[in-house]
N, CA, C and O of each residue as an XYZ file, in Angstrom:
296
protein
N     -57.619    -44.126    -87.322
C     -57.892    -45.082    -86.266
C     -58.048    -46.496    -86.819
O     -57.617    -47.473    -86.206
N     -58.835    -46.603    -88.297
C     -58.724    -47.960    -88.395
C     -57.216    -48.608    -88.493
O     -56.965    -49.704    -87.992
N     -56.186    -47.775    -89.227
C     -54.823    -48.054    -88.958
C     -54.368    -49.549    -87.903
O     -54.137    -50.745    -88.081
N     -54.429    -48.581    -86.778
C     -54.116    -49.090    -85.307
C     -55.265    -50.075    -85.427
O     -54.764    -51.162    -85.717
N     -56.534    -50.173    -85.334
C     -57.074    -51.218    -85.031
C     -56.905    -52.669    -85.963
O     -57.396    -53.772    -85.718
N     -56.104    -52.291    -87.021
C     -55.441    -53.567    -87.792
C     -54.280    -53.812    -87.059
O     -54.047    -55.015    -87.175
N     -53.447    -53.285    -86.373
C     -52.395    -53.775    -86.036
C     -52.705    -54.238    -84.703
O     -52.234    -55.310    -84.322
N     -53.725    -53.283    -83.674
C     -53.880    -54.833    -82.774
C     -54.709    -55.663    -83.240
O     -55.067    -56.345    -82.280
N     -55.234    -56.009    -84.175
C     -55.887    -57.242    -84.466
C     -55.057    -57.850    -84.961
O     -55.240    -59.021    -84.631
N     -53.838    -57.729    -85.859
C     -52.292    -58.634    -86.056
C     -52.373    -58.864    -84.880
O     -52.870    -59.938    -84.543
N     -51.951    -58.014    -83.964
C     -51.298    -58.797    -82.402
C     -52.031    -59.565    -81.722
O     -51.558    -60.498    -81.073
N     -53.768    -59.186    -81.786
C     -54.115    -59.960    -81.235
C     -54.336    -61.836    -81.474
O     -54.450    -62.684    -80.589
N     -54.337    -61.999    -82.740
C     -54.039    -63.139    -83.932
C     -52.892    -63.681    -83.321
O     -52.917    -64.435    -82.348
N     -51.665    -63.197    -84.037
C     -50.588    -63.388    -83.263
C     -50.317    -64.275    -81.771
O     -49.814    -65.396    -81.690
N     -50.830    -63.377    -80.594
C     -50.956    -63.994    -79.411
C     -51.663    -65.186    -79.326
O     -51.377    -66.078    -78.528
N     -52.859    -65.243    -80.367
C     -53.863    -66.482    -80.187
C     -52.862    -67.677    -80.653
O     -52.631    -68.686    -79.987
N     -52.306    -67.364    -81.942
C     -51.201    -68.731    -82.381
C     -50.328    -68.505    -81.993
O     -49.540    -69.147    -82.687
N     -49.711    -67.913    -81.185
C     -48.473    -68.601    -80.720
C     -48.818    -69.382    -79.208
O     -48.276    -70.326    -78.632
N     -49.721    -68.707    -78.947
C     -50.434    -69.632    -77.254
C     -51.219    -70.523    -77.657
O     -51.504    -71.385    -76.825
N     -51.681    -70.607    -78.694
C     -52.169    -72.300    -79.385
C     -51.125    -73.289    -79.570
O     -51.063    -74.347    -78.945
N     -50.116    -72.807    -80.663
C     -48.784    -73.799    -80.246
C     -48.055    -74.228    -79.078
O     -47.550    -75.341    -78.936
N     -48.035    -73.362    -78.326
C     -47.985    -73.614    -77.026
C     -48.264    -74.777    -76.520
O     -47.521    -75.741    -76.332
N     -49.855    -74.579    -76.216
C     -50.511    -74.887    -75.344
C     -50.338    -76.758    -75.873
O     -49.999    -77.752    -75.231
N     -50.760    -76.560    -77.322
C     -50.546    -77.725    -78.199
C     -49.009    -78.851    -77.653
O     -49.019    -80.018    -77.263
N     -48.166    -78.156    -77.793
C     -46.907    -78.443    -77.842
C     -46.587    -79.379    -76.093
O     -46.254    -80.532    -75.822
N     -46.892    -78.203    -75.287
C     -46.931    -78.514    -73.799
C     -47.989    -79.609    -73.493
O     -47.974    -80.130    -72.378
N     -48.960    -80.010    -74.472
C     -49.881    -80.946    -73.997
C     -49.554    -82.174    -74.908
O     -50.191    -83.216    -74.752
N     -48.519    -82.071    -75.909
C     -48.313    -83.405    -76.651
C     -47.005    -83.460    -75.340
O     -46.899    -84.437    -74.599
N     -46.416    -82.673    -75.279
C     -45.156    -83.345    -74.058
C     -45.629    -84.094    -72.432
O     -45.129    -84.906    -71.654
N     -46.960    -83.210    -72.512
C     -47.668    -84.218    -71.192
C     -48.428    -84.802    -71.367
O     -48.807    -85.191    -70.262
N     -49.261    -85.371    -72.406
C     -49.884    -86.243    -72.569
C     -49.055    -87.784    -73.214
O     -49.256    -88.972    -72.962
N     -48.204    -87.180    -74.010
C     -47.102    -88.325    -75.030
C     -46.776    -89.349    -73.673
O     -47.611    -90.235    -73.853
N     -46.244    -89.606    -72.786
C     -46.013    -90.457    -71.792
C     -47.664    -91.517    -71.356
O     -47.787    -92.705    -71.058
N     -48.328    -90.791    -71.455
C     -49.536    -91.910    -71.148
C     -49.378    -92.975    -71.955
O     -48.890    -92.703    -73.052
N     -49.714    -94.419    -71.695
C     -50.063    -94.436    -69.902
C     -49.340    -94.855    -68.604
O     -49.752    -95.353    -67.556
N     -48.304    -94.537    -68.971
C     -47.036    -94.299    -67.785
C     -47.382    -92.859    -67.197
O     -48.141    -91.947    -67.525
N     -46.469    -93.087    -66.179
C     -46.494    -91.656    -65.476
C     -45.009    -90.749    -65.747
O     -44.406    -90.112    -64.883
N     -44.549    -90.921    -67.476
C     -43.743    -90.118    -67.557
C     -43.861    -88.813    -68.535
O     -44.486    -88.832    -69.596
N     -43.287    -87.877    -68.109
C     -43.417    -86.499    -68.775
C     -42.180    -86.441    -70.017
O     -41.063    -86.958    -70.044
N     -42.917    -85.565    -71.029
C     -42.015    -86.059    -71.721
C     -41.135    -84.176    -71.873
O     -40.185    -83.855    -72.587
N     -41.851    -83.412    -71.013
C     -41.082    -81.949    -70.709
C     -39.827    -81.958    -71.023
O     -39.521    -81.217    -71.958
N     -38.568    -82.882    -70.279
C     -37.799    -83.105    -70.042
C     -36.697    -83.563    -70.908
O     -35.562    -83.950    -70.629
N     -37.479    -83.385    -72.321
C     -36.453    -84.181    -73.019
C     -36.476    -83.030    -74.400
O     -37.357    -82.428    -75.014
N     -35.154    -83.118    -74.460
C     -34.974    -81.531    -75.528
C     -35.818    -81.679    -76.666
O     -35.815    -80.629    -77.309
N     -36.529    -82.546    -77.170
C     -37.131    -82.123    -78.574
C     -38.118    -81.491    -78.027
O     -38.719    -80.750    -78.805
N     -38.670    -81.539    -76.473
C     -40.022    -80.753    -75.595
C     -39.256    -79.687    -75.641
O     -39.183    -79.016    -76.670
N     -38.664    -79.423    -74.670
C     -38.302    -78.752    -73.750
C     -37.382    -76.758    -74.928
O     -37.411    -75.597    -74.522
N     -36.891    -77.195    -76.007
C     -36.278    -76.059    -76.735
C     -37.702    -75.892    -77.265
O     -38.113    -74.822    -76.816
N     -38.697    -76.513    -78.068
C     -39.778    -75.490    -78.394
C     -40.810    -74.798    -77.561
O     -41.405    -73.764    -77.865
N     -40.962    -75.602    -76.323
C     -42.022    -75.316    -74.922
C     -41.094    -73.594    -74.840
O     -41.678    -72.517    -74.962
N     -39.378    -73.776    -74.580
C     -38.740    -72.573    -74.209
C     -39.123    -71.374    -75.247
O     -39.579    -70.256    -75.006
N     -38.826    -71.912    -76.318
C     -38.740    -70.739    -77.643
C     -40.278    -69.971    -77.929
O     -40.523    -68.793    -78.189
N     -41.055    -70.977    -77.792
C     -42.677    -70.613    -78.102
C     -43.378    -69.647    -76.475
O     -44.303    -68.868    -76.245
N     -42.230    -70.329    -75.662
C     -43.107    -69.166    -74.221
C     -42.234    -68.171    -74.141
O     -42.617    -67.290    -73.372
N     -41.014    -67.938    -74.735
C     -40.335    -66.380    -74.499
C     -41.399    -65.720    -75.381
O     -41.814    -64.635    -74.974
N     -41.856    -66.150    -76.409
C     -42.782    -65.410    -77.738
C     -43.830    -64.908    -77.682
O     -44.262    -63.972    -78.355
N     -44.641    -65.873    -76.345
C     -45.419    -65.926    -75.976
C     -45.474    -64.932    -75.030
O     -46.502    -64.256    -75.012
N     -44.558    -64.675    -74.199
C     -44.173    -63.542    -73.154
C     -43.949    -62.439    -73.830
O     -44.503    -61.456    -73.337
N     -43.337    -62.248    -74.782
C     -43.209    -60.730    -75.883
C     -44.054    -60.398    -76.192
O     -44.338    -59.239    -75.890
N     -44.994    -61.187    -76.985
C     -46.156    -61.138    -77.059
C     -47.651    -60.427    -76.532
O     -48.410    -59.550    -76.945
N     -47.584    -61.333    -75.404
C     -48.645    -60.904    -74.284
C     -48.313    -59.253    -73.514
O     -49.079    -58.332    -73.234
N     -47.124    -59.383    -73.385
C     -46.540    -57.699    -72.921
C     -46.536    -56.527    -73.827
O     -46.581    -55.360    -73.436
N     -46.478    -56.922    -75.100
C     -47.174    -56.133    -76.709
C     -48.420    -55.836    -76.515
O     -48.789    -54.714    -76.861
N     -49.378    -56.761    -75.919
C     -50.931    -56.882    -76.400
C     -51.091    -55.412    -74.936
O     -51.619    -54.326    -75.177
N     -50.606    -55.724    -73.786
C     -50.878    -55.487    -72.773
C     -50.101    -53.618    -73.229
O     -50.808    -52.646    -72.959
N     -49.199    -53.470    -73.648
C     -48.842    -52.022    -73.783
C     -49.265    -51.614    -75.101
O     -48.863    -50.480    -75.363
N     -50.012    -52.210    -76.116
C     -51.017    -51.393    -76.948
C     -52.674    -51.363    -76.619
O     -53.582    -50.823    -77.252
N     -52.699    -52.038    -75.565
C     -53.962    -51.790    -75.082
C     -54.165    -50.870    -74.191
O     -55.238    -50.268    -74.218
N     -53.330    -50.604    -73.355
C     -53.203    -49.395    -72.274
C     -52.310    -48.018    -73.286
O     -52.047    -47.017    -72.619
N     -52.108    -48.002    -73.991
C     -51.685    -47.175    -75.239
C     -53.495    -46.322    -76.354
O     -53.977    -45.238    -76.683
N     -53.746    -47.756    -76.449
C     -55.132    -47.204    -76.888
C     -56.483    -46.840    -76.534
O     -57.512    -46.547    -77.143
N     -56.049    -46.984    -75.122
C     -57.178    -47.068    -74.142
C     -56.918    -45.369    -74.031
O     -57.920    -44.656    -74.082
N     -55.789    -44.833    -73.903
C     -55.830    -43.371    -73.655
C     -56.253    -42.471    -74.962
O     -56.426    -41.289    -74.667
N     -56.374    -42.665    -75.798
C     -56.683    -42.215    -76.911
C     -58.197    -42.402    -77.391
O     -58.554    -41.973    -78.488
């Protein structure tokens, strides 16, 4: 059992940094425009890592979510 409980604690790690970069990433693209009212989402140096870091982020979170209902039965 400790096995498994290292590997969701990888995943759970995991999920924390890649939704930190994220979150990071998505808030330098909306904050970077202040103090105008422009977003800077929209412009590919945002917009390919916002994409790449939330598919990861989505693999991710659906990992955490089917080894937790995986270990919950056990």
């Amino acid at each position: 059992m400790a096995h498994a409980d290292n590997k969701f604690t990888a995943v759970l790690y995991s999920l924390e940094g890649v939704g930190l970069i994220f979150v990071i990433t998505f808030l330098a693209a909306y904050l970077g425009g202040l103090p105008t009212t422009n977003v800077l989402q929209n412009r590919l140096a945002f917009r390919i890592p916002l994409g790449a870091f939330g598919i990861i982020l989505l693999v991710v979170v659906l990992a955490t979510v089917v080894l937790a209902a995986r270990y919950k039965r056990q």
